[in-house]
N, C-alpha and C positions, 0 to 999 in steps of 0.2 A: 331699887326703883328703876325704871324703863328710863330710856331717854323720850320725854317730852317731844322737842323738836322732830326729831327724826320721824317717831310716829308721826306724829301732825303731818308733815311735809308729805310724807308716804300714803296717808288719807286723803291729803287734797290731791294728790295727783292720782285719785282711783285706785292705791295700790294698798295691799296689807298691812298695816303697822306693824305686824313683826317681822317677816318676811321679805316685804317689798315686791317679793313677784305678782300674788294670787292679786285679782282684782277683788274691791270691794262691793261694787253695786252690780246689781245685774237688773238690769235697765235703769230708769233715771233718780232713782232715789231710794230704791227697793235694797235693803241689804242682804249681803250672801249669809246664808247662816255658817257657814265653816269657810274657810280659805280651801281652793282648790290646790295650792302647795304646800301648807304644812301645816292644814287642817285645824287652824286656831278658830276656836266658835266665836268668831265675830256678831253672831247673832245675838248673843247676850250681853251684849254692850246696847243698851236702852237709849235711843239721844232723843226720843220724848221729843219735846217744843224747845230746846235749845240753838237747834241751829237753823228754826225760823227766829226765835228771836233776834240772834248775831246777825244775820241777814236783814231784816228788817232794821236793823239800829244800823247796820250799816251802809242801807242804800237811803236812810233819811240823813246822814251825815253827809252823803253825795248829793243829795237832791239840792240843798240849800246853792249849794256854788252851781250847777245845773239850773236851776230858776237865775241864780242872777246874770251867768254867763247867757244864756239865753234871752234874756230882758236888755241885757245893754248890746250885744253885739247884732244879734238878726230885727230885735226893733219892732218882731212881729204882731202882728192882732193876738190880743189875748187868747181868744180860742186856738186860734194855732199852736201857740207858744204849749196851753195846756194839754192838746192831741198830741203834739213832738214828745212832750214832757211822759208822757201816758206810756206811749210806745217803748222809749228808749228806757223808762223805768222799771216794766214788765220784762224786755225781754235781759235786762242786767241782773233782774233780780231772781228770772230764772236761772239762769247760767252761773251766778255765785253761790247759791243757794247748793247746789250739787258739789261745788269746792267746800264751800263751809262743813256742809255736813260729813265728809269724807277727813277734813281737819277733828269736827267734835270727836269722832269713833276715835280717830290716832289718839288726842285728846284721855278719850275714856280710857282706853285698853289700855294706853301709860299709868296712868293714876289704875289700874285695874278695878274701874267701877261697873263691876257686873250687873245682872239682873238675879238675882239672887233668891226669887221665888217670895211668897208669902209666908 
């Protein structure tokens, strides 16, 4: 079996899970069908709605201390408080959302769960 960790780590930082050199995305969420170093079909690695879900459960885990840090310390008018809220949780949830998914693919290709055809 692959080492877990390693993939993972190497997914979230944009790189190959097997490799480490080749990058994974090519542009913001779009996967490379093969590594451009050692040619691993990263493309058949399926992450599907997975790593919207991970991301989603994990910026509603962030939200709650974010609503109360924001309610007791700035003090502000609701609507503010909920436009700050808005902003600051779109643009976090875009930006983890490209780490997560680049974790799920290391994720996959350790556990080696291809797409395997019909």
């Amino acid at each position: 079996m692959r080492d877990s960790r390693s993939a993972m780590l190497r997914g979230t930082l944009n790189r190959c899970p097997c490799c480490g050199e080749g990058r994974v995305f090519s542009g913001y969420l779009k996967i490379v069908p093969r590594c451009e170093a050692c040619d691993e079909p990263l493309g058949a690695y399926p992450s599907a709605d997975g790593p919207a879900f991970f991301t989603i459960t994990i910026m509603m885990l962030l939200l709650i201390p974010m609503i109360g840090f924001g309610w007791t310390v700035f003090r502000s008018d609701p609507m503010t408080l909920l436009i700050g809220l808005i902003i600051i949780t779109t643009i976090m949830t875009l930006v983890l959302l490209r780490f997560v998914k680049g974790a799920f693919l290391g994720y996959l290709w350790a556990h080696d769960e291809r797409d395997r055809g019909s």
